[in-house]
C-alpha positions in Angstrom: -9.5 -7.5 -4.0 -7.7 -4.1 -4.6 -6.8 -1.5 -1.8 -4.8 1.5 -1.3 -2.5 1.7 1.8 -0.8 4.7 2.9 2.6 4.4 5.0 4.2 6.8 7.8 8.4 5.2 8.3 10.9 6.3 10.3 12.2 9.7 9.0 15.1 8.9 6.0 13.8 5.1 5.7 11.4 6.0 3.1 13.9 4.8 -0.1 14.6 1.6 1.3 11.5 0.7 2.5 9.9 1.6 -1.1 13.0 -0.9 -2.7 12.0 -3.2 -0.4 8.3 -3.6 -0.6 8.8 -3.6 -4.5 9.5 -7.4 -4.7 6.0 -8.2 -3.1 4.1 -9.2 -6.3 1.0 -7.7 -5.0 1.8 -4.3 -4.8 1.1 -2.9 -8.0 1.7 0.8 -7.7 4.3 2.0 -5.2 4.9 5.9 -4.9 7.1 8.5 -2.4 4.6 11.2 -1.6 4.5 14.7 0.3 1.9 15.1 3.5 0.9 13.0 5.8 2.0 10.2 4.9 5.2 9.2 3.3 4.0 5.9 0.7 1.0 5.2 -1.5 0.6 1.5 -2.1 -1.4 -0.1 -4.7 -2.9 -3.5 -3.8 -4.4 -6.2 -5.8 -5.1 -9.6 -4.1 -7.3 -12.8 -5.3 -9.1 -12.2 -1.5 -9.4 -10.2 1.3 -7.1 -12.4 3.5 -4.2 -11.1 0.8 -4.6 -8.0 2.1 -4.8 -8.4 5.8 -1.6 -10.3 5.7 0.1 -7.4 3.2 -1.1 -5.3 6.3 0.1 -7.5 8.8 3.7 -7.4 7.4 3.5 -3.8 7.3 2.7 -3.3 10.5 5.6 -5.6 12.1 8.0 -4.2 9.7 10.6 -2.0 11.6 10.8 1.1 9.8 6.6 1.3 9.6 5.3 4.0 11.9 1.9 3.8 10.5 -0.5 2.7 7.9 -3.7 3.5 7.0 -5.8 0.9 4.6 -8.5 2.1 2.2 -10.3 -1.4 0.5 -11.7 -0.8 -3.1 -15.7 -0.8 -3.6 -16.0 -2.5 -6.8 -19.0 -0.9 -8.9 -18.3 2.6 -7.7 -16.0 4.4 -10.5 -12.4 2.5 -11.8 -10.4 4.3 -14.3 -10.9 6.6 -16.7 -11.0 3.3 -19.4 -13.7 1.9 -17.8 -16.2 4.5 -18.1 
């Protein structure tokens, strides 16, 4: 199951929090971004359970504000390769 998470942290937390959720092997993408929100997470678990716990941690995390959790619709686009 792949989903895309978007994080709000505590103001200047953004770095650490980023070096921090880099060890978690299912992250696959992990970017700083401008806007609303402050980190764009890739996610790729083998079920949907993955995902609710990746969320869960997020959530009780300290410096985590926010999150906002978009799950993949397989059979609706994929990369550019795919096509």
């Amino acid at each position: 199951m792949q989903a895309y998470i978007l994080i709000n942290c505590q103001t200047g937390r953004e770095a650490n929090l980023i070096s921090e959720l880099k060890e978690l092997s299912e992250i696959t993408e992990i970017n700083g971004i401008w806007g609303k929100y402050d980190i764009f997470l890739k996610v790729s678990t083998s079920d949907p359970i993955g995902v609710e716990q990746i969320v869960k941690r997020l959530r009780n995390h300290p410096d985590v504000v926010d999150t906002y959790t978009m799950h993949v619709l397989y059979g609706q686009g994929g990369t550019i390769d795919d096509e």
